[in-house]
TIFIFI-103329 format. One record per residue (C-alpha): residue in three letters; x negated, y negated, z. Coordinates in steps of 0.02 Angstrom, whole numbers, padded with zeros to 5 digits, always signed. Each point is the difference from the previous one (the first is absolute). Example, Ala and Ser with C-alpha at 12.3 -4.5 7.8 and 13.67 -1.06 7.14 Angstrom:
ALA-00615+00225+00390SER-00069-00172-00033
//
This chain:
UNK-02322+01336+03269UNK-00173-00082-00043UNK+00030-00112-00127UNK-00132-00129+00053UNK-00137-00061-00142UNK-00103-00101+00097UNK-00189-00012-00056UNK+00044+00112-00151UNK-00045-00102-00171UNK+00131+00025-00114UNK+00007-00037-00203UNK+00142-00037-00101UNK+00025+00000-00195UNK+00125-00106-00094UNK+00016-00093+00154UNK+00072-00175-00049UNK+00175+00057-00030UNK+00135+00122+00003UNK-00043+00170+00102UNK-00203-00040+00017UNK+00045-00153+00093UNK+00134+00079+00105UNK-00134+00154+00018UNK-00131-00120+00071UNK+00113-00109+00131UNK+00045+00160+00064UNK-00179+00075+00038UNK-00024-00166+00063UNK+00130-00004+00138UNK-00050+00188+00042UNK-00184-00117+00046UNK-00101+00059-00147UNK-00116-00129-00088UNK+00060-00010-00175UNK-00098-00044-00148UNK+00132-00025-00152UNK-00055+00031-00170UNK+00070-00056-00163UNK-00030-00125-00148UNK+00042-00176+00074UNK-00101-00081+00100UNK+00126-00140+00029UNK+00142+00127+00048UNK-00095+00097+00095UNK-00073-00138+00115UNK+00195-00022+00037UNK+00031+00170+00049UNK-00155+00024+00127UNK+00070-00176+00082UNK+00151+00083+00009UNK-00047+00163+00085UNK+00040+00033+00173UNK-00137-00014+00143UNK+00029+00095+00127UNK-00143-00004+00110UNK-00138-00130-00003UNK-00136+00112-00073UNK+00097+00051-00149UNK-00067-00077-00159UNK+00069+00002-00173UNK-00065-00038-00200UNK+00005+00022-00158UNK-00103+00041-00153UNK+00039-00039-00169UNK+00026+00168-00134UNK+00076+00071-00154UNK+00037+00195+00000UNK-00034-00005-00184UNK-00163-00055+00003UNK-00074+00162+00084UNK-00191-00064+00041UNK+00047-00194+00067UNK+00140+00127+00103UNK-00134+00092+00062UNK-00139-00127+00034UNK+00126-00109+00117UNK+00046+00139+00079UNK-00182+00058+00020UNK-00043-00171+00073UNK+00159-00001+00122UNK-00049+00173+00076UNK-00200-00054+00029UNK+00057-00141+00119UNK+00168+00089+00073UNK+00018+00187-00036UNK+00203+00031-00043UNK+00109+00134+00096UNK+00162-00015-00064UNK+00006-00019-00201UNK+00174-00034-00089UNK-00021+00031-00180UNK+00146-00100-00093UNK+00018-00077-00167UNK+00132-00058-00123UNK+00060+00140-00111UNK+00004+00010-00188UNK+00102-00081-00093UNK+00187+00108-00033UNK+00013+00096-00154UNK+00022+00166-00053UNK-00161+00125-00005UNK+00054+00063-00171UNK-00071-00152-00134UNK-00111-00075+00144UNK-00181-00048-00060UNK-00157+00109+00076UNK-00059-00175+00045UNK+00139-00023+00136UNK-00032+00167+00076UNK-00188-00046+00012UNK+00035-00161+00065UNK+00136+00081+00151UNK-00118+00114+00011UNK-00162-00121+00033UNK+00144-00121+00105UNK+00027+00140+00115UNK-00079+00164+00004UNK-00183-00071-00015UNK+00045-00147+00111UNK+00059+00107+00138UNK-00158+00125-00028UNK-00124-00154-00004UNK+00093-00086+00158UNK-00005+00169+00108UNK-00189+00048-00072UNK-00047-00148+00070UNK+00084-00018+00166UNK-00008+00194+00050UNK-00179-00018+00073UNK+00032-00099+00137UNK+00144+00090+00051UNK-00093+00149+00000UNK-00111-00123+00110UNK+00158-00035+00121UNK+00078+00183-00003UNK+00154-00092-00046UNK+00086-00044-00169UNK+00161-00023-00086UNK+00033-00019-00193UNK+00186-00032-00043UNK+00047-00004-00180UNK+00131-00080-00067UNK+00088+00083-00151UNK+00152+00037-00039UNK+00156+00119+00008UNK-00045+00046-00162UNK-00125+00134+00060UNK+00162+00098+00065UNK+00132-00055-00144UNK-00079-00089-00164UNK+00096-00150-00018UNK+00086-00046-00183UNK-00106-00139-00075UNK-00148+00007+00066UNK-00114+00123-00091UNK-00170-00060+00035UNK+00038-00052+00174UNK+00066+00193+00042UNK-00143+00069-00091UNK-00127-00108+00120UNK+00098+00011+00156UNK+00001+00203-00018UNK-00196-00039-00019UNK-00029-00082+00139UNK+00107+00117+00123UNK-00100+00137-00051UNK-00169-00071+00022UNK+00068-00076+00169UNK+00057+00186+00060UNK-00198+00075-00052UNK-00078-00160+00100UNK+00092+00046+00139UNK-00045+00178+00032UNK-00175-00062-00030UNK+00015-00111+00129UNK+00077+00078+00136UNK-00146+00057+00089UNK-00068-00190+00020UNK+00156-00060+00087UNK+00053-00095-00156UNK+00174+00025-00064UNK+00064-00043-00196UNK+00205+00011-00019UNK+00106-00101-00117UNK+00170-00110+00026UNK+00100+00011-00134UNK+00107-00150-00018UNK+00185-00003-00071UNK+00057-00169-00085UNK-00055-00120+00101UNK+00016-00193+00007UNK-00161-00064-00101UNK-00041-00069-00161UNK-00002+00174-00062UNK+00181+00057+00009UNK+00038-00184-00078UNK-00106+00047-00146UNK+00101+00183+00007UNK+00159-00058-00003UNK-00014-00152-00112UNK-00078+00128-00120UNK+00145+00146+00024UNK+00115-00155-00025UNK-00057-00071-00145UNK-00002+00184-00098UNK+00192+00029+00073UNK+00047-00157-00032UNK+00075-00063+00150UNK-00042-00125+00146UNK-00151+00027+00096UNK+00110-00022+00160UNK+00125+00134-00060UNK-00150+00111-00040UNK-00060-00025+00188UNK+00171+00042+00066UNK+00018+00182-00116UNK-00192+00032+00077UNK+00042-00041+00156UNK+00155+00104-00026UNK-00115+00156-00020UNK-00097-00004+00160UNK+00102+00088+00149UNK-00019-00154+00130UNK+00049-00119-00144UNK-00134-00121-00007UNK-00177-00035-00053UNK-00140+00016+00142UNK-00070-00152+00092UNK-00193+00008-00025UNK+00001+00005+00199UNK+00069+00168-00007UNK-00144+00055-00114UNK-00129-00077+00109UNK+00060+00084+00164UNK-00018+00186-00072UNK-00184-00066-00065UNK-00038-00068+00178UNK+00053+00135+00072UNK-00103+00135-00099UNK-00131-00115+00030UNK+00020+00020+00204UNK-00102+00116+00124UNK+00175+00071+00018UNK-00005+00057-00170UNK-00181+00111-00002UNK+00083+00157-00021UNK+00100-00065-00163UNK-00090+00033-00164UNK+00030+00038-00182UNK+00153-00031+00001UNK+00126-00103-00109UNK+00145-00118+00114UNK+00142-00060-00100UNK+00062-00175+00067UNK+00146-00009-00144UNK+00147+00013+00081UNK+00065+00174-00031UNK-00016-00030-00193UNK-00125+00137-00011UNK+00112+00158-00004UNK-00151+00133-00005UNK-00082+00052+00163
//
């Protein structure tokens, strides 16, 4: 199976933690040079110290961006693609905060909207030309299992990640032609800062312990557990391959078994 990334330039969003970070070690061990992408500098200098090297050619950075703020997005990423055009793109961001959709402000909708949906478009509009240039390209998305099963609580965040799916799924049919393939992973509860905020949040409503509240979640998913970001990152890495070219438009669950629809 060729799984080797060597020479290809990859860029990763919400890089300095949780499933970005794991997303980006993992291109890097498959050879790719990885350019990580997120709001601190600091952090981020960490994480590109941090990556693996696997060959002594392989070179890896960072660049400094908020997903909110749609033209500095797009500048950085304008400036990154003039010196080093990108092949791989991983388009990942924190979601919105929990809630229900019924009673949420139009302002948090237009601001999950802007956070994801434009930020993807503006990311991919931007890198697509020079894979075009390489006749080889890979966006990965990641969402949620919300596109399959809306999730209780999280209105906005369902409302977006159905948004982004479907614009994902057009891209890639568009696409296809130039050797460039868009698909989504679709992570279950995974350990990040983001199922901490979920579960203190579900807690705090039920009134119970945030550590009970883990156990009756974890209770839910078939293999009993929360993910490890690794286990994210190697579905990403691999839809990111040469072994993966024939693989687009799709959605891959990572979740355990907790999604029950096919």
């Amino acid at each position: 199976m060729d799984l080797d990334l060597t020479g290809r330039h990859a860029l990763v969003c919400g890089a300095s933690q949780g499933i970005g970070r794991a997303c980006a070690i993992e291109l890097a061990q498959l050879g790719a040079n990885v350019t990580v992408l997120a709001r601190r500098a600091d952090v981020l200098e960490q994480v590109v110290d941090e990556l693996p090297r696997t060959h002594a050619s392989q070179k890896h950075d960072f660049v400094v961006a908020d997903s909110g703020d749609t033209e500095g997005l797009r500048a950085v990423a304008e400036k990154l693609v003039a010196a080093n055009p990108v092949h791989i793109l991983v388009n990942n961001s924190g979601g919105p905060p929990p809630g229900p959709a019924h009673g949420a402000k139009v302002d948090a909708f237009l601001d999950a909207y802007r956070k994801h949906l434009v930020a993807n478009h503006v990311l991919a509009e931007t890198v697509i030309p020079g894979m075009q240039g390489a006749g080889y390209g890979r966006i990965v998305n990641i969402i949620s299992t919300s596109v399959k099963e809306p999730i209780a609580g999280l209105g906005v965040s369902n409302t977006t990640r159905w948004a982004v799916a479907s614009w994902s799924k057009t891209l890639a049919t568009e696409l296809a032609p130039f050797g460039i393939t868009v698909n989504n992973v679709l992570p279950g509860s995974t350990k990040t800062p983001r199922i901490e905020q979920i579960v203190h949040t579900r807690a705090q409503k039920s009134g119970v312990d945030a550590t009970d509240m883990q156990h009756e979640m974890e209770s839910e998913i078939p293999v009993r557990r929360f993910a490890d970001p690794s286990e994210i990152a190697a579905a990403v890495a691999f839809l990111c391959s040469p072994a993966a070219g024939y693989i687009t438009g799709i959605n891959v669950p990572v979740d355990g078994g907790r999604t029950r629809s096919l």
